[in-house]
LOVO-280238 format. One record per residue (C-alpha): x, y, z; residue number from 1. Coordinates in nm, 2 decimals. Layout:
x,y,z,resi
X,Y,Z,NUM $
...
This chain:
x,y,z,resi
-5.53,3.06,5.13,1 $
-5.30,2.81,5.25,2 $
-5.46,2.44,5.27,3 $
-5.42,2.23,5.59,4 $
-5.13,2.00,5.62,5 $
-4.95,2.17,5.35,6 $
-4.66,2.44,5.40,7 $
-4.66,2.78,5.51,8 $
-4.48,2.88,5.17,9 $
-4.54,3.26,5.15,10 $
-4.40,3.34,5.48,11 $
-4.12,3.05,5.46,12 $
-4.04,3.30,5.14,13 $
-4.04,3.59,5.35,14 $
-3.82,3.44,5.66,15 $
-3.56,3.28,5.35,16 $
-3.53,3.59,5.21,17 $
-3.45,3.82,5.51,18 $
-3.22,3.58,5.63,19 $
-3.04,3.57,5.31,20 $
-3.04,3.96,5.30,21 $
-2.88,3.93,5.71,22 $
-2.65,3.69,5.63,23 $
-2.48,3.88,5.34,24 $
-2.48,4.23,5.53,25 $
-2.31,4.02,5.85,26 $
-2.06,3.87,5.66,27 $
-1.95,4.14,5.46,28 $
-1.95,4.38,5.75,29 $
-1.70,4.06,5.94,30 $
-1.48,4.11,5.63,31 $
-1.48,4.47,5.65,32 $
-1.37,4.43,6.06,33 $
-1.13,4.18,5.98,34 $
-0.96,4.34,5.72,35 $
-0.96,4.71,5.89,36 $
-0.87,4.63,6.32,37 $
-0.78,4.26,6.32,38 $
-0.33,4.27,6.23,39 $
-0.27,4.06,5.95,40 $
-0.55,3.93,5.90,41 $
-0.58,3.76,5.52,42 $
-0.74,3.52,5.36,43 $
-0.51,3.21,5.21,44 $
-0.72,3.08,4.88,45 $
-0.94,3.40,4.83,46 $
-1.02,3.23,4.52,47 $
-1.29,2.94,4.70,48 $
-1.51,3.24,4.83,49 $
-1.68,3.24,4.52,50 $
-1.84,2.94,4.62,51 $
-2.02,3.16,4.89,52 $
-2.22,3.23,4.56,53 $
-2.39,2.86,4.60,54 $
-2.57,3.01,4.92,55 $
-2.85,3.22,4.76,56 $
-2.89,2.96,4.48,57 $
-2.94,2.68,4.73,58 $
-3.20,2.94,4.88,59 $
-3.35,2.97,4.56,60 $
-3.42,2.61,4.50,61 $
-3.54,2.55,4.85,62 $
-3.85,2.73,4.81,63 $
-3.90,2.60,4.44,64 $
-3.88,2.28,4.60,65 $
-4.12,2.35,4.85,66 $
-4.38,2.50,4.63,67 $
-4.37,2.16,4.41,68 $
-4.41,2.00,4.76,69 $
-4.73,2.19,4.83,70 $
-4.83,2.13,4.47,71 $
-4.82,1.78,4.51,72 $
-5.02,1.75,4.82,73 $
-5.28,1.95,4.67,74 $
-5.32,1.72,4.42,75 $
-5.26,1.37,4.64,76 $
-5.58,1.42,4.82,77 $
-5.85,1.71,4.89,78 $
-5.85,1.95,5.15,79 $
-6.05,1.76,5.38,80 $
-5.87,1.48,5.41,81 $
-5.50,1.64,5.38,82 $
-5.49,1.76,5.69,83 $
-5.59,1.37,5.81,84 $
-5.34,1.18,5.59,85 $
-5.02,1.41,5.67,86 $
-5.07,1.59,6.03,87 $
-4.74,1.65,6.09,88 $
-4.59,1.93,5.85,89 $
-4.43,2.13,6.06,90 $
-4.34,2.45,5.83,91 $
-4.06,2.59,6.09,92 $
-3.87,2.24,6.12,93 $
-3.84,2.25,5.77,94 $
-3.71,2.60,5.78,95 $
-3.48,2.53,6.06,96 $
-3.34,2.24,5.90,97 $
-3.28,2.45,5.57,98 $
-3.14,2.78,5.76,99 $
-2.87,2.57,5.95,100 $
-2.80,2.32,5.63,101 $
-2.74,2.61,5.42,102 $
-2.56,2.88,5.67,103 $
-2.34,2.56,5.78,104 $
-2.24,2.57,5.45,105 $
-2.13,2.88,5.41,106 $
-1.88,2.83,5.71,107 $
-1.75,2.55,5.59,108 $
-1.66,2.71,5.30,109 $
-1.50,2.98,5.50,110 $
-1.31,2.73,5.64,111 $
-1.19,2.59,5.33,112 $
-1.06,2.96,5.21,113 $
-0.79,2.98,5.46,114 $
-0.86,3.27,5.71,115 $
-0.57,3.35,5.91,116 $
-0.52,3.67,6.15,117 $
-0.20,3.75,6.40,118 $
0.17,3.58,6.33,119 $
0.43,3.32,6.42,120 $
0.75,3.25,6.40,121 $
0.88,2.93,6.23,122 $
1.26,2.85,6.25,123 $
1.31,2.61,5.96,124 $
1.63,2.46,5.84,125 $
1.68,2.61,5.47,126 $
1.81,2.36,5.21,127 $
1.81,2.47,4.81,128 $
2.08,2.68,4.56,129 $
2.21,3.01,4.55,130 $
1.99,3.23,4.28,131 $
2.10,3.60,4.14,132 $
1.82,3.80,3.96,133 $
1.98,4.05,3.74,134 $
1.67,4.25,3.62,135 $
1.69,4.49,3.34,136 $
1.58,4.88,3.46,137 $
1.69,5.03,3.14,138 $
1.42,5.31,2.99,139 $
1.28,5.05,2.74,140 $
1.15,4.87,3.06,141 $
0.86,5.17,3.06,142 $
0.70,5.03,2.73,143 $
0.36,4.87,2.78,144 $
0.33,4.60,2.52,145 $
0.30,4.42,2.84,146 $
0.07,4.56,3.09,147 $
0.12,4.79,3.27,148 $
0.46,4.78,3.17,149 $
0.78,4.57,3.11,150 $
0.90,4.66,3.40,151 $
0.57,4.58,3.61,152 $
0.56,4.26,3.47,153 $
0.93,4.23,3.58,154 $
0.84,4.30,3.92,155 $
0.55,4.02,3.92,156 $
0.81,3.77,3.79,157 $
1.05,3.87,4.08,158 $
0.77,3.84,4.36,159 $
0.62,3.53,4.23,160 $
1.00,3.38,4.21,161 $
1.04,3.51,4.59,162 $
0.75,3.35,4.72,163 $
0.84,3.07,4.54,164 $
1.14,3.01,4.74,165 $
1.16,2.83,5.00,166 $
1.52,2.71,5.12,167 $
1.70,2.89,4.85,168 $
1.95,3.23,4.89,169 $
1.85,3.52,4.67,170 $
2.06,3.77,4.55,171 $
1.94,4.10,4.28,172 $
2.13,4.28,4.06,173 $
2.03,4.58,3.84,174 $
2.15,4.76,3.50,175 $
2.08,4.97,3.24,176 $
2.43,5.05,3.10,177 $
2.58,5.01,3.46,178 $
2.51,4.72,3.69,179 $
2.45,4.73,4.04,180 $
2.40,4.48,4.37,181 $
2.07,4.56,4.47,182 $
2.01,4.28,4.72,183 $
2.34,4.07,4.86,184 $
2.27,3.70,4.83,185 $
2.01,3.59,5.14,186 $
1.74,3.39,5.25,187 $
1.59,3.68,5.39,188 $
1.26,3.68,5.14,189 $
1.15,3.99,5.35,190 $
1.45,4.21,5.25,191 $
1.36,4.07,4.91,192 $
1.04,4.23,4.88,193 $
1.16,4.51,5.02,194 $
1.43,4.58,4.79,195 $
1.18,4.47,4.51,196 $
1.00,4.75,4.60,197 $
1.27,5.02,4.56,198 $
1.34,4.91,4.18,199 $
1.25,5.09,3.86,200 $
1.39,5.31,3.59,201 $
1.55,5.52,3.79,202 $
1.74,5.32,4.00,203 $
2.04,5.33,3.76,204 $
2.15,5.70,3.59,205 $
2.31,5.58,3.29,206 $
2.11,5.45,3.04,207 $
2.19,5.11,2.83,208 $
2.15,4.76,2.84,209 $
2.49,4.63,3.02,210 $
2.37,4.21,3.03,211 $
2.71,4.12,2.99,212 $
2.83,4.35,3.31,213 $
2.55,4.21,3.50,214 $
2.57,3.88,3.41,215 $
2.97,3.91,3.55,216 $
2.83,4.06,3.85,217 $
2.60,3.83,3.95,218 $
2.86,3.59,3.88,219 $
3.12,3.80,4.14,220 $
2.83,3.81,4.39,221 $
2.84,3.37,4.43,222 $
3.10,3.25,4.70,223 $
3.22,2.98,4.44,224 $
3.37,2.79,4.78,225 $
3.05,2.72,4.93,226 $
2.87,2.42,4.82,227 $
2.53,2.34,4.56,228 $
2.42,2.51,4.26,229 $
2.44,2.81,4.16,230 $
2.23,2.99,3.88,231 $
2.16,3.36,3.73,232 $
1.78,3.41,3.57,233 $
1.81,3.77,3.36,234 $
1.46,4.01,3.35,235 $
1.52,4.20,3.00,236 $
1.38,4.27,2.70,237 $
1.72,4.24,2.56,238 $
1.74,4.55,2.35,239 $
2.02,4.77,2.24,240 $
2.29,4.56,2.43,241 $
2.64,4.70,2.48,242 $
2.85,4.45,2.57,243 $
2.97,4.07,2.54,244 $
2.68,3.94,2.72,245 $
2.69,3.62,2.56,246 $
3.14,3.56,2.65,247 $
2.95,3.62,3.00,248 $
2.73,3.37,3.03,249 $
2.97,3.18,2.85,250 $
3.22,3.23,3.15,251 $
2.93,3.19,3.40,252 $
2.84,2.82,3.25,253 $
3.26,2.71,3.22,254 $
3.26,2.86,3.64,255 $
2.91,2.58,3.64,256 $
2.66,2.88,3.73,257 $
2.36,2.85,3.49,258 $
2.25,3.17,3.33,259 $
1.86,3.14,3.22,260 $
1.67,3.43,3.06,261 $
1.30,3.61,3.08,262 $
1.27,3.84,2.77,263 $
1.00,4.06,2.87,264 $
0.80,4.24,2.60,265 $
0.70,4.17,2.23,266 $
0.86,4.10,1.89,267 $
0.66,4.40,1.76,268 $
0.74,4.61,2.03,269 $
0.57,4.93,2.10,270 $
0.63,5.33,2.17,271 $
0.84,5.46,2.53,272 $
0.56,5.67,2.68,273 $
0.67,6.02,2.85,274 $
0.49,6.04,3.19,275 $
0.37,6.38,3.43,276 $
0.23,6.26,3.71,277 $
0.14,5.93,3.64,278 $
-0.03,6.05,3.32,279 $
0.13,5.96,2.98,280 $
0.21,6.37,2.78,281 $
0.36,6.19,2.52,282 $
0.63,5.95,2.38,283 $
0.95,5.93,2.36,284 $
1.13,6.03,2.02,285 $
1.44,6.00,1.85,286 $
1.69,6.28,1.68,287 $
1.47,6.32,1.34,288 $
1.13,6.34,1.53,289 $
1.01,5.99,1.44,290 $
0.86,5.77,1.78,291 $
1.13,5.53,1.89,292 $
1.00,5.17,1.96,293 $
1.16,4.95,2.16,294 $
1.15,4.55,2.04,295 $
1.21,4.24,2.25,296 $
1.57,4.15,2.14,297 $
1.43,3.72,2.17,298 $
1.73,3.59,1.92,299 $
1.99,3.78,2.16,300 $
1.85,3.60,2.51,301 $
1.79,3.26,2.36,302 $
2.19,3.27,2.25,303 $
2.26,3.41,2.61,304 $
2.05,3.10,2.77,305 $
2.21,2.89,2.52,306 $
2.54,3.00,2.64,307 $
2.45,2.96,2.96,308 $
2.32,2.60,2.98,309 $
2.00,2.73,3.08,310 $
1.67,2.80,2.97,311 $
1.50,3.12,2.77,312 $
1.13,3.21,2.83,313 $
0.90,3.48,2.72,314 $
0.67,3.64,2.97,315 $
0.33,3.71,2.83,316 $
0.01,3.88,2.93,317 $
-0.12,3.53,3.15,318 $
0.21,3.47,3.25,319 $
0.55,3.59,3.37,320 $
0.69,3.27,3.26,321 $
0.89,3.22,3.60,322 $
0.66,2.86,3.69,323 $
0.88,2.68,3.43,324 $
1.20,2.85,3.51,325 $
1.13,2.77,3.86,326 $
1.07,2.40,3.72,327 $
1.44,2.39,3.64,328 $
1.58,2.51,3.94,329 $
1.41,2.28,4.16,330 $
1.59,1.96,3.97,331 $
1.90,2.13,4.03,332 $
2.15,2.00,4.36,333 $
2.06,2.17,4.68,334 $
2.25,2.19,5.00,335 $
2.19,2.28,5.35,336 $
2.25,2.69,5.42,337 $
2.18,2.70,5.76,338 $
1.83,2.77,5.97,339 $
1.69,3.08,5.95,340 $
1.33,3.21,6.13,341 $
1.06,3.32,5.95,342 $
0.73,3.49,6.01,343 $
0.39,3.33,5.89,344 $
0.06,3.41,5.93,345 $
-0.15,3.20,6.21,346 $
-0.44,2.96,6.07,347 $
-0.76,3.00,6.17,348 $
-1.01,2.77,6.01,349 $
-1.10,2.57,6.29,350 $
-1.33,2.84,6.40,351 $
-1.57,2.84,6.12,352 $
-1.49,2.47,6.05,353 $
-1.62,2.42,6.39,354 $
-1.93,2.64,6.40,355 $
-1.98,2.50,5.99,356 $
-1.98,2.14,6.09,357 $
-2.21,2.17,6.40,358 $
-2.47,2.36,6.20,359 $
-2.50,2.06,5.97,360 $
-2.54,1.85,6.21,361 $
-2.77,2.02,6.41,362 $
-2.98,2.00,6.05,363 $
-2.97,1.67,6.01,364 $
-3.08,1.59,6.30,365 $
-3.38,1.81,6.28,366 $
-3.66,1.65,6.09,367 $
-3.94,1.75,5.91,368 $
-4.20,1.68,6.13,369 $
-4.40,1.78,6.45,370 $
-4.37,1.54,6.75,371 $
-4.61,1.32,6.77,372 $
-4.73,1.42,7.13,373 $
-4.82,1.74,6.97,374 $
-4.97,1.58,6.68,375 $
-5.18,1.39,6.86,376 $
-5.29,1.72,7.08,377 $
-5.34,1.91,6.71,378 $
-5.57,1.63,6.62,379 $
């Protein structure tokens, strides 16, 4: 039995616990609204919603904190007198001023994620250098010493470098043992992606590694009369290589483009799977039956970067090694290329910032005690 002038911790519990139980089913039913009828909707730093964690902890210690509360009354004075010395406990101000600290919180932290939802249009004036990918689609690109793949990994490097951009012209190229202009030089990241989104193995029938080829390409694809840098970052693993790739970047670097490299794969290598259906049958083998693998070629790309006068780096499994390339390019000259309009996604914090920020004050300015015009009517 509960003695006077202590809190009602049992049902406190209760009431804690039910709205904890409310609160999680509301917010991941607004999620699951957001995300399915609301157009673009997203959420900037998804990353700083695990802080939402912090919630049923704080929850958690409210009530242990409450029970050593009632503890220490208990043992301050007896029963009799308790309810004489402190009159006004008021169990549902305390609530109240824990519900809307704690839920506060948790739009604040909302907030601080990042929600946006519907779009804009920014016109910006685009300053930076002119950039040619030249990414390696070559067979060899299917082997998974990186996963998934190479040429996933690949793909990651080239969307990472895109959204990276922000004045800067874009251009891709493809080979295996042709090469190909995927993507004309643009600031257009949207065609980027889209493009991005078309390449893989089979984007080029003949079969090879061509570096030199695309290396000359990419070259062919800069207008050499327009002004600022210019540079060429080549996706490969390097291997089985055809032609003078290094006399290219060679060329390239005397023309004053920069020619870096991103070996993709492993020393050790592994086996070409043979897919059906998305499932691996098999792998691939060579004339006498034996299980070709395919090797990261690093000596070959690091003379090519040399060559170049730019930089070689190896993606891994935590990285695709494009932060420190992008490093380089961003001490390189720019120049203006014009203005160009964007779409971005609309911000939307205030709301919960709002809502977050008046809870917590609303809970501060709730105290823990009864009025004293009811207290003196209680006594």
């Amino acid at each position: 039995m509960r003695v006077k002038g202590t809190y009602h911790w049992g049902v406190l519990a209760v009431v804690v616990l039910v709205v904890e139980l409310l609160a999680a089913v509301v917010w991941a039913v607004t999620w699951y609204l957001l995300d399915r009828e609301v157009a673009a909707f997203r959420i900037e730093r998804p990353e700083v919603l695990w802080a939402m964690l912090a919630g049923p902890a704080l929850a958690l210690l409210f009530l242990i904190e409450l029970a050593w509360r009632n503890r220490a009354l208990q043992r301050f004075a007896s029963a009799g007198t308790l309810a004489r010395m402190v009159p006004g406990n008021s169990s549902v101000r305390v609530l109240l001023r824990f519900l809307l600290f704690r839920h506060g919180l948790s739009f604040l932290v909302v907030a601080a994620a990042g929600p946006q939802f519907g779009t804009k249009y920014e016109e910006v004036k685009s300053e930076g250098i002119d950039l040619v990918v030249a990414m390696d689609v070559s067979n060899s690109m299917d082997c998974e010493d990186l996963r998934p793949s190479r040429m996933e990994a690949a793909r990651r490097a080239l969307s990472q470098l895109i959204d990276k951009m922000r004045g800067d012209r874009l251009g891709i190229v493809v080979f295996a043992g042709e090469a190909f202009v995927q993507l004309p030089i643009t600031n257009d990241r949207s065609a980027a992606k889209l493009f991005l989104g078309t390449v893989g193995t089979n984007s080029v029938g003949t079969q090879g590694t061509a570096i030199g080829a695309a290396i000359e390409l990419a070259r062919e694809s800069f207008d050499m009369d327009t002004p600022g840098s210019k540079a060429v970052i080549v996706i490969t693993d390097g291997e089985n290589h055809e032609d003078d790739a290094e006399g290219a970047a060679r060329e390239a670097a005397a023309a004053g483009i920069v020619v870096h490299t991103v070996g993709m794969g492993t020393p050790e290598g592994g086996p070409l799977p043979v897919k059906r259906n998305g499932q691996v049958v098999g792998f691939r083998k060579d004339g006498s039956g034996n299980t070709v693998v395919s090797r990261l070629n690093e000596p070959m790309l690091q003379r090519i970067s040399a060559e170049g006068n730019g930089a070689y780096v190896r993606a891994t499994a935590a990285s695709t090694g494009i932060e420190a390339l992008v490093a380089d390019l961003r001490n390189m000259d720019t120049s203006e290329k014009g203005t160009f309009t964007f779409t971005a996604h609309e911000d939307q914090f205030q709301y919960p910032l709002g809502i977050g920020l008046c809870m917590i004050l609303l809970a501060l300015a709730t105290g823990d005690r009864r009025h004293r015009r009811k207290m003196m009517e209680a006594a």
